[in-house]
N, C-alpha and C positions, 0 to 999 in steps of 0.2 A: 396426423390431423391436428387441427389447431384450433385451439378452445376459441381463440378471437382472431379473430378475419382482417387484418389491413386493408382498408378499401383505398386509402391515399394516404402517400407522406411527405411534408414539407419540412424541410430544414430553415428555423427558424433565427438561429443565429450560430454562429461559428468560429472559434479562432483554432490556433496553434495546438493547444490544450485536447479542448473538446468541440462535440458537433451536437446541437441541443435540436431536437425534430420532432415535430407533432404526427401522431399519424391519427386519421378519423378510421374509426376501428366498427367491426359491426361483432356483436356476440352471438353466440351459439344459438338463442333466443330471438335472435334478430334486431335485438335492440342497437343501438348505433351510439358512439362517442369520440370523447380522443382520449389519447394517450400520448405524456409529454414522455419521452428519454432521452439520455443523453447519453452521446455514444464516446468514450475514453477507450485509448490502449488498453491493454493488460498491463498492470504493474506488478513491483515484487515490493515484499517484506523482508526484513534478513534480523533472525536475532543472533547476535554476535555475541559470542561468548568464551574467555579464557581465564581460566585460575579463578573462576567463583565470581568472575567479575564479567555485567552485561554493560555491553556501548549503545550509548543513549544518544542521540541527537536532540538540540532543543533549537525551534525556530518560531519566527514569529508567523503566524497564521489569521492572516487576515480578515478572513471570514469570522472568526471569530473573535478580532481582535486582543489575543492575548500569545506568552509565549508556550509551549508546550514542550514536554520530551515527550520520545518517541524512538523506535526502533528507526533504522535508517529502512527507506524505501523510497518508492517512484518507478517513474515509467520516462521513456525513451523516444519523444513525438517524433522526433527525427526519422526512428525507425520501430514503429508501432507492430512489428512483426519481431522484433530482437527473440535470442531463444532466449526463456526463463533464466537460466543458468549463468549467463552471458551479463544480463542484465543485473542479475543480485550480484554477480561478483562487479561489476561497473558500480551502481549506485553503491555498495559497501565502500570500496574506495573514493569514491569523489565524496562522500559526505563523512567519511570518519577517518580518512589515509589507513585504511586495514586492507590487508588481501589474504584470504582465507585457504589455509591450506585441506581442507576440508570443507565441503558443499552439503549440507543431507537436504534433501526436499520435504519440506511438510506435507505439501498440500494446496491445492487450490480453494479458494473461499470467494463467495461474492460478497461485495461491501454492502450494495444496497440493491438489491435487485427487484426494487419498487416501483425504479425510474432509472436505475443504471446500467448498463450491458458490462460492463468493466468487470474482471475476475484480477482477483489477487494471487501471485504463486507467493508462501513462505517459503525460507528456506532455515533454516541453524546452521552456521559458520561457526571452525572452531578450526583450531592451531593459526591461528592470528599472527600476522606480523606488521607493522608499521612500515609503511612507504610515503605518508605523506596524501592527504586529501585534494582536490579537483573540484572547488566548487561550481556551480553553475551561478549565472548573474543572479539568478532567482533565490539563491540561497547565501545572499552574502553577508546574511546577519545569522545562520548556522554555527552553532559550537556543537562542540563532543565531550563526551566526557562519559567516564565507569563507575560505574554501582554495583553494588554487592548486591548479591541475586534473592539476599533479606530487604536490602533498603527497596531494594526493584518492586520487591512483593506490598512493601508498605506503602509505596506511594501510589499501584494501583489500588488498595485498599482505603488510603485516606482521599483519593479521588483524586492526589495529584497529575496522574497519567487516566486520561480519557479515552485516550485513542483507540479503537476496537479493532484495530490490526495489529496494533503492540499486543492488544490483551490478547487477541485471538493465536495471535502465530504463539506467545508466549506459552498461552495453553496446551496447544497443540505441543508444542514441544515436552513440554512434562507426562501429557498424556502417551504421547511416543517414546516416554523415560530416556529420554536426552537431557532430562535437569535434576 
């Protein structure tokens, strides 16, 4: 049984991406409202890691207009069903030319589940080998590059890395003693 009752839902705008949809909602109470979400694929996380050394991606981010690093990740609109595994090892190569000979799964995380449906699979990738990256048109101002798993620590510490899927999968991984 469900704490709040969807009485109607309209999709309010929509591309490629995502599908943003109001639904007027009634509470347990009977009180009545809306509720906006947006509905996203599932994406992945991947921290990549070999010889002490973690692969970063930095891209420019619009929304916030500035550039960021970050763990490689995304999701696959094309095919918003892809399996987890399929997908971290996909995104891992197209945005840092690695393919992981080693897969371990973190875990599932929700990013915002305020207004988001979207769940995040992590993964840690490890015995790495270079093949060469695959960017997407959307990522054509993307670099890569490796940090020691000290500078890694430091720069989420001086707030140079923001991102809460980097920080999250990052954690998860130590707390799973993978780091």
């Amino acid at each position: 049984m469900s704490d709040i009752k969807c009485l109607e839902s309209k999709v309010v705008y929509q591309n490629k991406w995502m599908t943003v949809r109001e639904d007027a909602i009634e509470r347990a109470s009977g009180a009545r409202g809306i509720y906006g979400v947006v509905d996203k694929p599932d994406c992945v996380a991947i921290i990549a890691v070999s010889n002490g050394m973690i692969h970063l991606v930095e891209q420019y981010r619009y929304t916030i207009q500035q550039r960021c690093w970050e763990i490689p990740q995304g999701s696959w609109e094309s095919t918003p069903d892809a399996d987890p595994v399929e997908l971290a090892k996909g995104e891992l190569r197209e945005e840092t030319g690695l393919i992981a000979g080693e897969m371990t799964y973190l875990g599932p995380q929700f990013i915002a589940y305020g207004f988001l449906n979207q769940t995040c699979h992590m993964f840690f990738a490890t015995d790495l080998s270079h093949v060469g990256n695959q960017l997407d048109n959307e990522e054509e101002d993307l670099i890569t590059h490796s940090f020691s798993l000290e500078s890694f620590e430091s720069m989420i510490l001086n707030g140079e890395i923001k991102d809460t899927l980097t920080i999250s999968a990052y954690g998860m991984a130590k707390l799973k003693g993978l780091l």
